[in-house]
N, C-alpha and C positions, 0 to 999 in steps of 0.2 A: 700223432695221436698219443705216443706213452709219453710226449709232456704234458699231457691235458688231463690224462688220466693220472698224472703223478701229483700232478696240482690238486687233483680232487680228496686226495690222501690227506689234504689238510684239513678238508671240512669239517673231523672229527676233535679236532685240536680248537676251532675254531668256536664249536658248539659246545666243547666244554667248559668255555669261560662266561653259561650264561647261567644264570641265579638258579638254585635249588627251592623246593618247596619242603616248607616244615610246618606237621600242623600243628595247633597250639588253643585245643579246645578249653571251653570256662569247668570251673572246678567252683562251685557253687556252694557246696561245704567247707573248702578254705576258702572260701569270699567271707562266709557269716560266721567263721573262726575270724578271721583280721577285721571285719567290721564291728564284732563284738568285743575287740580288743584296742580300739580308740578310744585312745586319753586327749582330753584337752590339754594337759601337759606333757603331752609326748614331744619328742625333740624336732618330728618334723613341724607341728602345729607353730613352734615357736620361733623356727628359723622361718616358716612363711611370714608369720606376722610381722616377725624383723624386717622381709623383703616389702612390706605393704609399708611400717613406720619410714624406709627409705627411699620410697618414694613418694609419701604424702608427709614428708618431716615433720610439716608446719597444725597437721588435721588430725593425728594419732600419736596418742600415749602408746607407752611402753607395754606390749603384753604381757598383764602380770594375773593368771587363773586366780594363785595362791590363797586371795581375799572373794572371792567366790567370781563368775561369769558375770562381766556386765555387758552392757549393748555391744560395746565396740569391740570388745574379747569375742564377743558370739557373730560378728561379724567376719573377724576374719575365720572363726574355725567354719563359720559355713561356706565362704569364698576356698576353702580347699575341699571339703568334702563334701557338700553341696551334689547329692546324682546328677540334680541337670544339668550343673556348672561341669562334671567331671565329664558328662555325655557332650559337652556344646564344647568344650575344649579338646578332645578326641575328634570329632568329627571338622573341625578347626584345622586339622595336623594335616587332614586328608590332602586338600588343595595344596596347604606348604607345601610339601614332600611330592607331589607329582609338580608345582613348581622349579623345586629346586632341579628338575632333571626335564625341564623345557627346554625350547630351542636349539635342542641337538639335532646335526644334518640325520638324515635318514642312513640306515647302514647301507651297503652298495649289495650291490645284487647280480649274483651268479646265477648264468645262461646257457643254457647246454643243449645244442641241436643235433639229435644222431642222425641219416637214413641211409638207406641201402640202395643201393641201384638193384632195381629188379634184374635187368638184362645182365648176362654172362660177361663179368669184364674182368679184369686182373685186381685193381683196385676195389671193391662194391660196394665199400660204406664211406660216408660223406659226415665230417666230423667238423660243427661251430661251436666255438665256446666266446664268452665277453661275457667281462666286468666292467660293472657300470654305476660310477659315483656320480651324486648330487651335487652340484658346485652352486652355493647359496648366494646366488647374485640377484632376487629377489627383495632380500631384506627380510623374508616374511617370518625365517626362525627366529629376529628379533622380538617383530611383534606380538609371534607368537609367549616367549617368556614372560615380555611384559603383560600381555592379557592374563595369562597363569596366576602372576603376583597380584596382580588388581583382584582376582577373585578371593586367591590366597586372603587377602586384604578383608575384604568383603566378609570372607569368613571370619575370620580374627574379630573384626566388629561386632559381627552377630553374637560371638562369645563373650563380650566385653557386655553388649545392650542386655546381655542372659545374664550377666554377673549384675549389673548394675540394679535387675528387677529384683534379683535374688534378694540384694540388701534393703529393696524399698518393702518388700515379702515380709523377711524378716524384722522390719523396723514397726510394720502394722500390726505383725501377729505378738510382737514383744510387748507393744504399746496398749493391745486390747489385753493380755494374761496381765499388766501393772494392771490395768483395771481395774478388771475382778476381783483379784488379790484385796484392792482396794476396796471396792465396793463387799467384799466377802467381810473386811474389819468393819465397814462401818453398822452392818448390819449384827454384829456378833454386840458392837456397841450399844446398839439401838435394844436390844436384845436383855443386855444386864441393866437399862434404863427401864422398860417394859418391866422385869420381872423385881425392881423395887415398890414400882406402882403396884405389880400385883399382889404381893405383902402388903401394902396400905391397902385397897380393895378387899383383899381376904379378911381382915382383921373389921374393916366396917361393917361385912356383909355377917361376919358373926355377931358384930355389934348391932345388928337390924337398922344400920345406917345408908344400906345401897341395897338395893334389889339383885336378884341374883342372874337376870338379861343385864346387869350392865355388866358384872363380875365374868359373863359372856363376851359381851362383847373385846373384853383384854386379854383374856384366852384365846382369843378365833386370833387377833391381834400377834397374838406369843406364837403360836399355830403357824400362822400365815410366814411370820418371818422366819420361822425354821424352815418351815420348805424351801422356803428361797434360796436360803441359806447354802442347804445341802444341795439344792441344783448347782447354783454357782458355783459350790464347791467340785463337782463333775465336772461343770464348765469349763473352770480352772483346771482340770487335769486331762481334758481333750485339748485345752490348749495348750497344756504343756508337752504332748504328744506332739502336736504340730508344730511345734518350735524345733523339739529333735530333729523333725522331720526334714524341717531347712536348714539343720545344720549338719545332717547328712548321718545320722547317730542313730542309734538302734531307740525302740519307742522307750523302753526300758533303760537308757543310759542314767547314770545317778549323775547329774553335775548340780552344785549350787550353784543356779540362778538370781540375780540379783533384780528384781523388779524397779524399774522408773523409766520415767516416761522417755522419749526420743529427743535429744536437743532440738534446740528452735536456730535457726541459721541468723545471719545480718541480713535486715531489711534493706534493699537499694534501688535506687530507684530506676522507673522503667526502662528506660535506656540503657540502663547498663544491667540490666537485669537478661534483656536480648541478646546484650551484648555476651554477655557470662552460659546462656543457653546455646550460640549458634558455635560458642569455643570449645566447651566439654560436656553437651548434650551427647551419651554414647548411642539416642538413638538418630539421633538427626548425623549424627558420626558413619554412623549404619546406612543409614541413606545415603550418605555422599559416598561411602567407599563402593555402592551398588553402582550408582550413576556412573565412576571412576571406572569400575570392572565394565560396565557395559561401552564407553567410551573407548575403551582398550578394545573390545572384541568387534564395534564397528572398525574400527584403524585398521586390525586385520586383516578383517574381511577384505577390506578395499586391497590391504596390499595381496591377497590370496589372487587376485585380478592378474598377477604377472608371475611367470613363470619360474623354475630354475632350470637352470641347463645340466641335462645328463650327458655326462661323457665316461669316456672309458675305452680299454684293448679290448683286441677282438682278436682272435684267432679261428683259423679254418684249416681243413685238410681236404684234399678232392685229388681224387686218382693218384693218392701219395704225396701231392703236391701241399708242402705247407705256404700257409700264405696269412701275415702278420699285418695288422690294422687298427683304425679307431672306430669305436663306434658314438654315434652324439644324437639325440632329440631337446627339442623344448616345442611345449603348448602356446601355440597364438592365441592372442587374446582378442578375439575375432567378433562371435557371437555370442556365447554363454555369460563370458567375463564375472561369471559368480555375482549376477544382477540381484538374484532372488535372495541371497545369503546378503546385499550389503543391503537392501530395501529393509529387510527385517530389522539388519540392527543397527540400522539409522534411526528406526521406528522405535526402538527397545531402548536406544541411547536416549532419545526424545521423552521415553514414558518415564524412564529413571528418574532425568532431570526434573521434572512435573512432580513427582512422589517424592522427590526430594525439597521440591518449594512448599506440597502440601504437607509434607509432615512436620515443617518449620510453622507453618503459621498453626497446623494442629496444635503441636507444643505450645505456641507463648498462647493456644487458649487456655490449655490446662494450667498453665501457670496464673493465667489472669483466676482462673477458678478456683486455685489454691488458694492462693491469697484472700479471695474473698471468703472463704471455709476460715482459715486464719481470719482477721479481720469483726467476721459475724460472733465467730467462738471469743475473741477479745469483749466486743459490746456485751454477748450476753452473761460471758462471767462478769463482767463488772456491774454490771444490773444485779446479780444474784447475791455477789459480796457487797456490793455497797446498800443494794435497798433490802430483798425481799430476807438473807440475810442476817442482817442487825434486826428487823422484827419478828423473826423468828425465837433468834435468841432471848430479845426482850420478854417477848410473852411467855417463854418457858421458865425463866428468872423470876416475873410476878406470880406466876402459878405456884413457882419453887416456895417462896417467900410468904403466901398464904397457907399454905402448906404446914411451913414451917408455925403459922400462927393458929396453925387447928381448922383451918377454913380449904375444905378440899376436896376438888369435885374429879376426880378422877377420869373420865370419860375429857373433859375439856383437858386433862394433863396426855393425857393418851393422845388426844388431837394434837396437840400441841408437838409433842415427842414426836410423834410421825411428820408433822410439817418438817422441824428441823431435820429428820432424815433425808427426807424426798429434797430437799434443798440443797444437802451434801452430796445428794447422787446427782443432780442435776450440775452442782459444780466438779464434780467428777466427768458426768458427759462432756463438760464444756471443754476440761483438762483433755479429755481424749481426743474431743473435734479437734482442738489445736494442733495436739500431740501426729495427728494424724493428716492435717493438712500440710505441719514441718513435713511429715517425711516425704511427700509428693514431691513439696518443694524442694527438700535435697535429693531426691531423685533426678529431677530437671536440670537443676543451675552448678551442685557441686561439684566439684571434680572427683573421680573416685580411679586411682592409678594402682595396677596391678600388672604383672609380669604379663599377660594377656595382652597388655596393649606396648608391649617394649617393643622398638624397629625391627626393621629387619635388619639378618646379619649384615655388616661392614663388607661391602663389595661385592654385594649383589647387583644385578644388573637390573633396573628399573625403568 
């Protein structure tokens, strides 16, 4: 009995080599201290964007703020500071790190049986002890690690499909603020054209040359497009809010933004267009690392079906008598055989695979739709610049030029002027439909490589 109980003297020694708890609550006033102190030329911003130009060599310039933010500057600074990119990358780490510490045997386990003999004896307590280790002849802590990494996987995907939205986010909300921007000049244009007509009209209407309902009507006209104006001027500046937004920056951040529209990718054709979608599509990536992870956890299951053998010393004591031993079980695989656990996820491997063929042919629809938004926005800007146009221009030229020769009816130069506006903002819609149908499409087909999707470490087990 005093070796049993000498042995137990280690349990303390034993329990001290397990992990301590430290707490480590949010501090919410230095969160909005350090987020109010994000530069786009801070050192980390620039060593990320490094890490993004060396791994898309061929697809990104140099990060250079210094000439003010453009698309691809404000791309990478929202790929780091991005909340939901920074949230779907944290929560990403979760599965790693309970990976990297799978498929360890179970620790061994200490058994200790006292009793007393009721009856008057010399001896009257009865003392077992055994230790009892796992001997993994199963296989199953393998399968286990690799189901781990497949999820791991899984997750890492889902942060990569978070990042990849982020930038098609940011590419529509960049695309609509060139816009406005845009359509905010052409109207300031339209604006000092209007108020030269309104000097010629002022000056007739003194001269009792025009009624004073028409010198109205280029007023309501000057009127109208101030409002406009100054809406969109708002407009423009809740959309610049929301750019911050995606780029992970307080609403109030000052950066010079450079406005223009989102490049337009290589046209190629449909075959290889699928072919380019089923290789670095991050959501169709997403799907298959799911189907992968569920593939793993049926293999488990099935091998969960066989046992591992426990063995281990045993020790006893009875009426002073030591008496030294092994002790052994394992589980037959008889009845239960963990039926209900492999039907499930045969059935969950099955549904994966299906949501992974549906979301393949969902995608090349969206792409066939892109295209066609590209496409339409082509026909109808060149209908606009080539027909409607040049006769706008024209007939603001002869109006001009009668004008010029004393013959002028203001009210047809007012119509006139506002044609060729509405003509420009219409070839503005068209620049956005495009602008806007590219970014879907590089959404879909292009490849967008970022430390999120780097391997795993070198000799890991998979």
């Amino acid at each position: 009995m005093r070796s049993a109980l000498f042995g137990l003297l280690f349990l303390p020694l034993l329990l001290g080599a397990c992990q301590g708890y430290r707490a480590d609550p949010p501090d919410l006033a230095a969160h909005d201290r350090s987020w109010a102190g994000r530069r786009a030329d801070a050192d980390g911003v620039g060593a990320y964007a490094a890490s993004l130009e060396r791994l898309n060599a061929e697809a990104r310039a140099p990060f250079d703020p210094s000439d003010g933010i453009g698309l691809e500057e404000a791309e990478a600074i929202a790929l780091l500071f991005n909340p939901e990119l920074r949230m779907a990358r944290l929560n990403a780490r979760v599965p790693l790190l309970g990976a990297q510490q799978s498929g360890i045997a179970p620790d061994p386990q200490l058994s200790l049986d006292l009793l007393r003999i009721v009856e008057s004896v010399s001896s009257p307590w009865i003392l077992g002890t055994g230790l009892s280790f796992t001997i993994p002849l199963s296989g199953r802590l393998r399968t286990e690690r690799l189901q781990a990494f497949a999820e791991a996987d899984a997750a890492r995907a889902l942060a990569h499909a978070a990042e990849r939205t982020v930038v098609m986010r940011l590419r529509h909300a960049w695309n609509r603020w060139t816009a406005t921007a845009e359509r905010v000049g052409l109207i300031e244009e339209h604006l000092k054209a209007i108020g030269g007509v309104l000097k010629i009209a002022s000056a007739q209407r003194d001269a009792n040359q025009i009624g004073a309902p028409q010198l109205r009507v280029l007023k309501l006209e000057e009127v109208r497009r101030v409002g406009e104006r100054d809406l969109l001027r708002i407009q423009h500046e809740r959309q610049r809010v929301a750019l911050n937004r995606l780029l992970g920056l307080t609403p109030d951040a000052a950066l010079e933004l450079v406005p223009t529209f989102s490049p337009e990718g290589d046209v190629l054709e449909a075959s290889a267009e699928r072919a380019q979608l089923r290789a670095v599509n991050p959501d169709l990536a997403l799907a298959n690392a799911r189907y992968l992870a569920a593939e793993k956890a049926y293999s488990h299951e099935v091998r969960k079906q066989y046992s591992d053998l426990q063995l281990g010393p045993a020790y006893a004591n009875e009426d002073g008598d030591s008496q030294l031993g092994a002790t052994s079980g394992v589980t037959l695989p008889l009845w239960n055989r963990n039926r209900r656990a492999i039907a499930e996820s045969r059935a969950a491997r099955d549904a994966a695979k299906g949501a992974y063929e549906a979301r393949f042919e969902m995608l090349v629809g969206d792409l066939a739709d892109a295209r066609i938004d590209q496409r339409a926005a082509t026909v109808r800007g060149a209908w606009l610049r080539e027909q409607v146009a040049p006769m706008a221009d024209t007939q603001l030229a002869e109006l001009r030029t009668l004008g010029e020769l004393g013959d002028m009816d203001v009210l047809i130069l007012k119509d006139a002027l506002t044609s060729v506006l509405e003509t420009k903002l219409q070839i503005l819609d068209v620049r956005l439909q495009r602008a806007q149908a590219s970014a879907r499409v590089h959404a879909l087909i292009d490849p967008l490589l970022t430390p999120t999707v780097r391997p795993c470490p070198e000799g890991e087990t998979r």
